[in-house]
N, C-alpha and C positions, 0 to 999 in steps of 0.2 A: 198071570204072573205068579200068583200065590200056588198055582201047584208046579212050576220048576224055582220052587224054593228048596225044596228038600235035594233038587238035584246040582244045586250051589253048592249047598252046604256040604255035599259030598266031593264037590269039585275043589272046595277048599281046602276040606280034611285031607285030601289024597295029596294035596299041593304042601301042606304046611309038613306032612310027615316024610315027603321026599326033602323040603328045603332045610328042616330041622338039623339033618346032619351037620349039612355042610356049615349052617350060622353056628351051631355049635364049637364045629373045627374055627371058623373063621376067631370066635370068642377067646377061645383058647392060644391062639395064634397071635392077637393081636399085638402086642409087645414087638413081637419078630416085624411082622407088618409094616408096622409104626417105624420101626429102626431100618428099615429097608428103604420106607418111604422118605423117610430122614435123608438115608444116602445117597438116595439117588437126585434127590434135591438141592442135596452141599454138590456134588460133582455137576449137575448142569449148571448153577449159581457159580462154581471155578472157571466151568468151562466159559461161558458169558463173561465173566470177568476179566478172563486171561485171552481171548479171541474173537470177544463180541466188536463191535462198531466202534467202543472208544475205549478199547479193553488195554492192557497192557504192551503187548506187541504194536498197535499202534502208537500208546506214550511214545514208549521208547523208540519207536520211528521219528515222529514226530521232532521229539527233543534231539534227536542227532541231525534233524532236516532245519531245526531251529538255531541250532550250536554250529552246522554248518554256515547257513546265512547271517551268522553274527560274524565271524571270521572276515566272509567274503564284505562286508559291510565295514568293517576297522580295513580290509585292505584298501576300501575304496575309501575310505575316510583319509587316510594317510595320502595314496596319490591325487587325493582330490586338495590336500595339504601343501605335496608339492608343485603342482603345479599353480596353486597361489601364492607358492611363497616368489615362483618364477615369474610369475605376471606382475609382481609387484617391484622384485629387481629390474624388471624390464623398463616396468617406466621411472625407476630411480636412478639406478645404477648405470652412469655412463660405459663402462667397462662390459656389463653385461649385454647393453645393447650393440656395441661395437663386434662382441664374440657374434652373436646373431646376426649381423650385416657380413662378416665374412662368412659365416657357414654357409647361410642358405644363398644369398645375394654374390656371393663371391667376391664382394666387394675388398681392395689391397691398397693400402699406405703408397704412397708414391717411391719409387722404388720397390717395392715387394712385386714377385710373381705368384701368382696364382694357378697351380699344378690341378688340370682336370683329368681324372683318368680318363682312358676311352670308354665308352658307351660297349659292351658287351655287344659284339653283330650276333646279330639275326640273320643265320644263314633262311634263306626260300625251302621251304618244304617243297619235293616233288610234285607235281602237277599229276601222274600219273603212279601206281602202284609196281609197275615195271621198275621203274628208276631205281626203287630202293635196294634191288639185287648187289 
């Protein structure tokens, strides 16, 4: 070991006087470097922010997919409104109940007629693909 000592130390010398430049440049450079490294760090840090997993584009999804289901929730609140307010005239309201015996039940005052339109026919669909010439 002690006689390829001398031939390290030349392996080293020959090493430090190639890498010397370049740490040199690097030294002198650093500023720039540093400021490059800066930016490129603020723009992937924007980029993550503005497009990552919970970044802005999705808020702003989000909040209009949130603002949407508030709407559709007041409209159902409202008809869920009136139709209790109809369930409650039904079992009050003599009147109201009488309207619903005529509509659906067809039910008429003695004397009154009761006018049913006809049932729309259903004509028969051909049986075969000729027919429809």
């Amino acid at each position: 070991m002690v006689e390829k000592a001398p031939q390290a130390e030349a392996l080293a010398a020959s090493w430090m006087l190639s890498v010397r430049p370049l740490a040199t440049r690097v030294y002198v450079l650093r500023r720039r470097i540093a400021t490059i490294a800066v930016a490129v760090l603020a723009v992937l840090l924007f980029g993550h922010v503005m497009l990552g997993a919970n970044g802005m584009m999705v808020y702003k999804q989000k909040r209009m997919e949130f603002q949407s289901l508030q709407k559709q929730i007041a409209q159902e609140q409202k008809e869920n409104e009136l139709y209790t307010q109809k369930i409650q005239s039904l079992k009050t309201d003599e009147k109201a109940i009488e309207k619903e015996a005529r509509e659906q039940l067809r039910y008429a005052r003695p004397g009154e007629y009761v006018y049913v339109p006809p049932a729309a026919a259903n004509q028969p669909q051909p049986s075969t693909h000729s027919a429809k010439k």
